[in-house]
C-alpha positions in Angstrom: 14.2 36.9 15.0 15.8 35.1 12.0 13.3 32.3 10.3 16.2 29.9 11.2 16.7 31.1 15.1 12.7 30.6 15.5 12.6 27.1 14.0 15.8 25.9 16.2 13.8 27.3 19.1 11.2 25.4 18.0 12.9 21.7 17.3 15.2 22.6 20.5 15.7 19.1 22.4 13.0 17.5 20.0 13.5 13.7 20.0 11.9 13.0 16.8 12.5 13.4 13.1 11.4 16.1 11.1 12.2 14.2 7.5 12.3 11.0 5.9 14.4 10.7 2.8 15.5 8.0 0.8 14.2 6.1 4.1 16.6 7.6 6.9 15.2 9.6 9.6 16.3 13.0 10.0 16.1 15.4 12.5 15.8 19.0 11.9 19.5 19.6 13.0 20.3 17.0 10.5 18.7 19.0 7.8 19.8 22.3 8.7 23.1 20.8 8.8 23.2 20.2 5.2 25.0 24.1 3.9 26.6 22.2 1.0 25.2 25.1 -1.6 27.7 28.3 -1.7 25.3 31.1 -1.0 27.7 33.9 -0.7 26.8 35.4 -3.6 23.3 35.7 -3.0 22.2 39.3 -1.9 19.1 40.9 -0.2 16.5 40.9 -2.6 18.1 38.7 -5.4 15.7 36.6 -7.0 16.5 32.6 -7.1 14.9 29.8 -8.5 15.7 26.9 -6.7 15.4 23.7 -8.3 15.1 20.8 -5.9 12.3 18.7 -4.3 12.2 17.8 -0.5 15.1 16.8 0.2 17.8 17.8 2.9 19.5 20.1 0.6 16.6 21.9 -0.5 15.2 22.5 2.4 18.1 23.6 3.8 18.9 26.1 1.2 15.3 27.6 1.1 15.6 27.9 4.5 18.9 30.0 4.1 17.8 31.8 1.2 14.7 33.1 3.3 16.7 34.4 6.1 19.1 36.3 3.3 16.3 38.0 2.2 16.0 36.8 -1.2 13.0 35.7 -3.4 12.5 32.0 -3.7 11.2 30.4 -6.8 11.3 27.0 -6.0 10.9 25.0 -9.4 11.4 20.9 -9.9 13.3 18.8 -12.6 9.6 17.6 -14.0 8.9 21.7 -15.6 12.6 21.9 -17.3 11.2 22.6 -20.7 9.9 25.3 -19.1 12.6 26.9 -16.7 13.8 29.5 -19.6 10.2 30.5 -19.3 10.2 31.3 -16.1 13.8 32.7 -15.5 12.4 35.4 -17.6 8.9 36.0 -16.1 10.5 36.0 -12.4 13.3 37.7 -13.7 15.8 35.4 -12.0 18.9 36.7 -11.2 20.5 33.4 -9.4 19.9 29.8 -10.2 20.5 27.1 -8.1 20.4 23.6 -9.6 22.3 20.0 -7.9 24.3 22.4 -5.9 25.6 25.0 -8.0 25.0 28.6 -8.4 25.1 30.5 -11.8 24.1 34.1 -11.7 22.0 35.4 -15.1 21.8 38.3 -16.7 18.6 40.2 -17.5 17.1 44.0 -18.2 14.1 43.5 -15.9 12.7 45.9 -13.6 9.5 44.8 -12.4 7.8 47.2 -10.0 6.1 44.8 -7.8 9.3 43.2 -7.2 11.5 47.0 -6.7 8.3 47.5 -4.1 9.5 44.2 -1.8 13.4 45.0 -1.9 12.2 48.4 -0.5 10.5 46.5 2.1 13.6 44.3 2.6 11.4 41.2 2.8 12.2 37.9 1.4 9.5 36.8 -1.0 8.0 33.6 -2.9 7.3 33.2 -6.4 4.9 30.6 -7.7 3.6 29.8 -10.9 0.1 28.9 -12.1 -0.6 25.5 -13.9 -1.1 27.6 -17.0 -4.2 25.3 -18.4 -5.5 28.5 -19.5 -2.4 30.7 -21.4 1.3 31.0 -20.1 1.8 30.4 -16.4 1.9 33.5 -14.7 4.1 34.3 -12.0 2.8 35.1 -8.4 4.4 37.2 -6.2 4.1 36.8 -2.8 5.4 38.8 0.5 7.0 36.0 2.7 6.3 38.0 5.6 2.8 38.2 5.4 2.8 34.7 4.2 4.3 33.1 6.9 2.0 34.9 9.4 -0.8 32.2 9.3 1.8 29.6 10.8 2.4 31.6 13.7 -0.8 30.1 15.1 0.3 26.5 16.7 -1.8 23.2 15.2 -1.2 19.8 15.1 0.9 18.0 12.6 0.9 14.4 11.6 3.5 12.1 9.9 2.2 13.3 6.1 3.7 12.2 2.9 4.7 15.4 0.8 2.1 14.1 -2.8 2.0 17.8 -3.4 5.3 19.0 -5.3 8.1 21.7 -4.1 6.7 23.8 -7.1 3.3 23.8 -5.8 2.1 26.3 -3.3 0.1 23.0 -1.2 3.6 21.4 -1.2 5.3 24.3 0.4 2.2 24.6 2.8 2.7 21.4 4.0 6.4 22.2 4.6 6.3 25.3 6.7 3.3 23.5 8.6 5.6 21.1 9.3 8.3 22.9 10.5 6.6 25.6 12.9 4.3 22.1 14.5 7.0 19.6 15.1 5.8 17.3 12.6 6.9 14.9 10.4 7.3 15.0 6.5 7.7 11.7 4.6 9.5 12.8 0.8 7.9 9.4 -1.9 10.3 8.0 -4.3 7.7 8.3 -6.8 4.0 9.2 -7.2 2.5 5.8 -8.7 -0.4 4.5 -6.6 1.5 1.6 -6.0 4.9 3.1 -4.6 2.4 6.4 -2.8 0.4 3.2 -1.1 4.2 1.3 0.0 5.3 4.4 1.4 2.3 5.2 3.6 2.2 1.8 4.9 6.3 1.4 5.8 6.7 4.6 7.5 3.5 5.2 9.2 2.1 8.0 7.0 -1.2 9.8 8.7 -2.0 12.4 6.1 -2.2 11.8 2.6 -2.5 15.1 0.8 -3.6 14.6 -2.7 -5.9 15.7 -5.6 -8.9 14.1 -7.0 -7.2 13.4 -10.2 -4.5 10.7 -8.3 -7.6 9.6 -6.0 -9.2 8.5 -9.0 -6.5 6.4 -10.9 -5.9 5.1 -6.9 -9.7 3.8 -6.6 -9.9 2.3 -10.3 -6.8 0.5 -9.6 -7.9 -1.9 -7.4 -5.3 -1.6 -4.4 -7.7 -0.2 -2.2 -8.9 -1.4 0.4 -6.5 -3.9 0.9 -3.5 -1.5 0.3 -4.4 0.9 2.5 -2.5 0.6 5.9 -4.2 1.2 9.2 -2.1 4.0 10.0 -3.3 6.6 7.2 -6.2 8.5 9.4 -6.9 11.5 6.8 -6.9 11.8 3.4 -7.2 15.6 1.9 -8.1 16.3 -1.5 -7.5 19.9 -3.6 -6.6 22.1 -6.1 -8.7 20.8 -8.6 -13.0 19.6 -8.4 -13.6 16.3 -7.2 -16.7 14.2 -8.4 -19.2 13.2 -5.7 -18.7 9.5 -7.2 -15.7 9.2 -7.0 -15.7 10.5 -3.4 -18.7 8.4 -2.9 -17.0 5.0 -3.4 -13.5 5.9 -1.3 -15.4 7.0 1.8 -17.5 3.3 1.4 -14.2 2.1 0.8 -12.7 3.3 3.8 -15.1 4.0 6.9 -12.3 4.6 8.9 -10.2 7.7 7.3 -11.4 11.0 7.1 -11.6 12.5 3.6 -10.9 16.3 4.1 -11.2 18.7 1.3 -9.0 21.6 0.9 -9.4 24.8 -1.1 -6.6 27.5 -1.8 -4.6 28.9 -4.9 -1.4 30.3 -5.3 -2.8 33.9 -5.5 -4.4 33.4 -2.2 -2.5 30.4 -0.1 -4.2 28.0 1.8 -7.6 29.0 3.7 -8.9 26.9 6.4 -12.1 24.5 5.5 -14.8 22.9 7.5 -16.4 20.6 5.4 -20.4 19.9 5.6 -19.2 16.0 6.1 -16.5 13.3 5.0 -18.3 12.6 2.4 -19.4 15.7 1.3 -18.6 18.8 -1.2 -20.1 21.3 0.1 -17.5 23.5 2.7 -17.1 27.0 4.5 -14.4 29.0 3.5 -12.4 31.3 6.4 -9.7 31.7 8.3 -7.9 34.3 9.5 -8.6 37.3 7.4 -10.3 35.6 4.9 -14.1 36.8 3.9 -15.7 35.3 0.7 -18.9 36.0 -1.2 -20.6 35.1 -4.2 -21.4 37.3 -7.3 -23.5 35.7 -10.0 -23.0 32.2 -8.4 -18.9 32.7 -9.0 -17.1 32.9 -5.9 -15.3 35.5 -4.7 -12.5 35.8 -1.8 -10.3 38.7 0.0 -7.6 37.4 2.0 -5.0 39.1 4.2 -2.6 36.9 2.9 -3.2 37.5 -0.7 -0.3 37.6 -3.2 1.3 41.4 -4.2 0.2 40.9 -7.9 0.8 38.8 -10.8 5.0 39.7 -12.6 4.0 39.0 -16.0 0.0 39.7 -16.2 -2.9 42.5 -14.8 -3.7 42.5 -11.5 -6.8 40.1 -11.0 -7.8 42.3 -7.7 -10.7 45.1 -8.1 -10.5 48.1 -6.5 -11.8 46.6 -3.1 -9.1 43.6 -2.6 -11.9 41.2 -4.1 -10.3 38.2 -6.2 -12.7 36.1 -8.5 -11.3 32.5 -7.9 -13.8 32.0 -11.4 -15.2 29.2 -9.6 -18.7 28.6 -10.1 -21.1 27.3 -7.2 -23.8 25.9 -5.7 -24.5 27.5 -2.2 -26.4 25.5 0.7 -27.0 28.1 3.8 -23.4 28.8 4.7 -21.8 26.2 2.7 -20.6 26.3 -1.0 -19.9 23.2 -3.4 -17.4 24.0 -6.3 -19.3 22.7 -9.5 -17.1 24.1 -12.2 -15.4 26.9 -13.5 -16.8 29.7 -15.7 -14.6 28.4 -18.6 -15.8 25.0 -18.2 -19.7 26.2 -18.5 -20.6 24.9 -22.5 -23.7 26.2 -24.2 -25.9 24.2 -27.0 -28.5 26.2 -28.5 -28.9 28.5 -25.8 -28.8 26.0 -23.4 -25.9 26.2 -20.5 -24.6 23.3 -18.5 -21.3 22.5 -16.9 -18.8 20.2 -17.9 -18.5 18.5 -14.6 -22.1 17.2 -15.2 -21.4 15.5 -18.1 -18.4 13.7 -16.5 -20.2 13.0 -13.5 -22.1 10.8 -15.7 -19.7 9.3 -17.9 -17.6 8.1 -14.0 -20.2 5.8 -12.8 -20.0 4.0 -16.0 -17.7 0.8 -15.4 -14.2 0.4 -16.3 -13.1 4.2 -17.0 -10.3 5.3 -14.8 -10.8 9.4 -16.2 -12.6 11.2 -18.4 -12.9 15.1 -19.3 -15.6 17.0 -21.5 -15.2 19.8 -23.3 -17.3 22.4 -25.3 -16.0 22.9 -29.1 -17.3 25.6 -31.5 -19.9 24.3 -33.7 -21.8 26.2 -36.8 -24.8 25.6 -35.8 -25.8 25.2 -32.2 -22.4 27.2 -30.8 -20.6 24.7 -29.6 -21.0 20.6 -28.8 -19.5 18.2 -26.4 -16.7 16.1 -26.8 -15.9 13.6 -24.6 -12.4 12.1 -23.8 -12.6 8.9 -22.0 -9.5 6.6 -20.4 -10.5 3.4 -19.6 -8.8 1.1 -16.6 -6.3 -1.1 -17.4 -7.4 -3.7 -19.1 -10.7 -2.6 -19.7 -12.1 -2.1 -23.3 -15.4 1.0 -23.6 -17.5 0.6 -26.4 -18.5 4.2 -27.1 -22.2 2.9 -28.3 -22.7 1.2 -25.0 -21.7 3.8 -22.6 -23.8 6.4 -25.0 -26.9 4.5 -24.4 -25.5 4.3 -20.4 -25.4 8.4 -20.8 -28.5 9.0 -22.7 -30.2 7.4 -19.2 -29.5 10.5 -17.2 -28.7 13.4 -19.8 -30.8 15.7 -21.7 -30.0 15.3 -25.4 -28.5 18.9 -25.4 -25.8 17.5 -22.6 -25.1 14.1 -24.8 -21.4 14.2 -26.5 -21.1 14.3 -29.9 -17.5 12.8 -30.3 -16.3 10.1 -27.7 -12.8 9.6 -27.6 -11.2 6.5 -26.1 -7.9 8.3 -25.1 -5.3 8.8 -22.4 -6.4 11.4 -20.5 -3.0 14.3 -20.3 -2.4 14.5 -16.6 0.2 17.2 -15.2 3.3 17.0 -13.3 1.0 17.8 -10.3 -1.7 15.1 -10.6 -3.9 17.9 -12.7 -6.2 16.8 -15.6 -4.6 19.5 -17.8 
């Protein structure tokens, strides 16, 4: 059965919407309705990027392309400087962009991607946020991908934070669709507009990432902004500090603060965390089995990506990825505390960077902050600190030193503070 036969089975005589856009409620029909894009030229196995966002015509048309049998890399307006980029990396033979369809030329022949047109599977390509090197490009086997929403769960009216680009966003899509729930597209992502939205159309999942829950807590909207409606709050793709997480579950007794764990190499596994309030999780799912080598954790999962386009395969000889991800382990449970590339060493002395901006957040009046390690003659390397203070709010460097000093060892303390914006992605990433 066709991915478009099974939803329409699904939404059959559903009275409810499936999408609000530009505030009108629309039902599935309505979306599927929307076959404005010429796809006649698009053949079993071609490759198209699909620029769009969720809205009626891209959903539509990703819907289509997946029942052609094509590969889908969906893209958004906000990476355009990079599109070139990645035309070349997926080696893109169709792009579709506000409706139109231009067919490239190019001399690739990828064998990952010649192994899933032998399959005659339609696949997904996603790209990584590339704060370490060039994005690479992650091919995935829609079939297998799609598997894990075979399973029926329940779905709530959630907003779609995470972008069409972004393997959470297209997640929360196909979650969506196969569970007769409700997807709400923002007009933008400031706090202010995200907040408006959840309280006129009744949002009751709010999937974000710490970076956004930060600027949302330091801007002072919350509590009083947050509606009654919005029940869970989930968190991901990046680490969250415990303070920060501390002060929104005070905040806000009554919604659940749910943290989530996945990558595009991997997808989406399922969490249980220890508590709403707490870091530590378990990591499963359906074939999904972790373990942890060296305190770095390691995952194999069913679901897993066919390989990387335009890098090495990251997989040993067993299936095992390392996510790179160092952690803390308490019985079953795991707490993210870093990555291996964020560990900084002074003199022989190792520490993460996280633990330095753990400290420098419960200093008053900084919205974000992010340490680094930078080469120094003498002891290795050094910490710099980047600090972004709330609106209005002026840091004194000397002061929130001496604040530091309080709960670091003098090997942790930075020795350049900079009062600076803080470079966040297109996906809410300090990058």
């Amino acid at each position: 059965m066709s991915l478009l036969n099974k939803l329409n089975t699904i939404w059959h005589e559903i009275d409810a919407p499936f999408l609000i856009y530009q505030g009108r409620e629309l039902f599935f029909a309505d979306v599927l309705s929307n076959d404005s894009v010429d796809l006649a030229a698009i053949h079993v196995g071609d490759v198209v990027a699909l620029i769009g966002d969720f809205d009626p015509k891209s959903i539509s048309t990703l819907l289509r392309l997946i029942d052609l049998g094509a590969i889908v890399v969906p893209l958004t307006a906000d990476t355009k400087h990079d599109h070139e980029y990645f035309f070349e990396s997926a080696e893109v033979d169709v792009v579709i962009c506000d409706g139109s369809v231009r067919r490239l030329k190019h001399s690739g022949k990828n064998g990952l991607i010649k192994k899933l047109r032998d399959r005659s599977h339609a696949g997904l390509i996603l790209f990584s946020t590339g704060t370490t090197g060039r994005p690479k490009a992650i091919l995935h086997d829609l079939s297998d991908f799609l598997l894990r929403f075979e399973t029926p769960r329940p779905a709530l009216r959630t907003l779609t934070f995470l972008l069409f680009d972004h393997i959470g966003g297209i997640n929360t899509l196909m979650h969506t669709l196969f569970n007769r729930g409700c997807i709400i597209t923002p007009d933008s992502r400031s706090v202010d507009s995200i907040l408006s939205m959840c309280e006129k159309f009744c949002v009751e999942v709010l999937p974000t990432t710490p970076t956004f829950l930060r600027m949302m807590l330091m801007s002072g909207m919350i509590p009083d902004r947050i509606p009654r409606c919005l029940r869970v709050i989930t968190y991901g793709t990046e680490r969250m500090d415990q303070p920060t997480l501390d002060a929104l579950c005070d905040l806000l007794p009554d919604v659940d603060f749910r943290q989530t764990f996945g990558m595009s190499e991997l997808g989406i596994l399922r969490i249980k965390s220890e508590s709403r309030n707490s870091l530590f999780m378990k990591i499963g799912g359906e074939g999904v089995v972790t373990r942890v080598i060296n305190n770095v954790l390691e995952i194999k999962s069913a679901s897993a990506m066919l390989g990387y386009l335009n890098a090495d395969s990251p997989f040993d000889q067993d299936g095992w990825y390392c996510t790179k991800d160092i952690v803390d382990q308490k019985g079953d449970f795991i707490k993210v505390v870093g990555r291996n590339n964020d560990v900084i060493n002074v003199g022989g002395l190792k520490f993460m960077a996280s633990e330095v901006e753990r400290v420098a957040l419960c200093y008053p009046g900084i919205e974000l902050v992010k340490a680094e390690g930078k080469s120094n003659p003498i002891t290795g390397q050094h910490v710099v600190l980047q600090v972004q203070p709330c609106l209005g709010c002026v840091i004194d460097p000397v002061l929130l030193m001496s604040f530091m000093r309080e709960s670091l060892q003098e090997h942790m303390m930075p020795k350049r503070v900079l009062i600076d914006a803080v470079r966040v992605g297109h996906r809410f990433k300090k990058v």
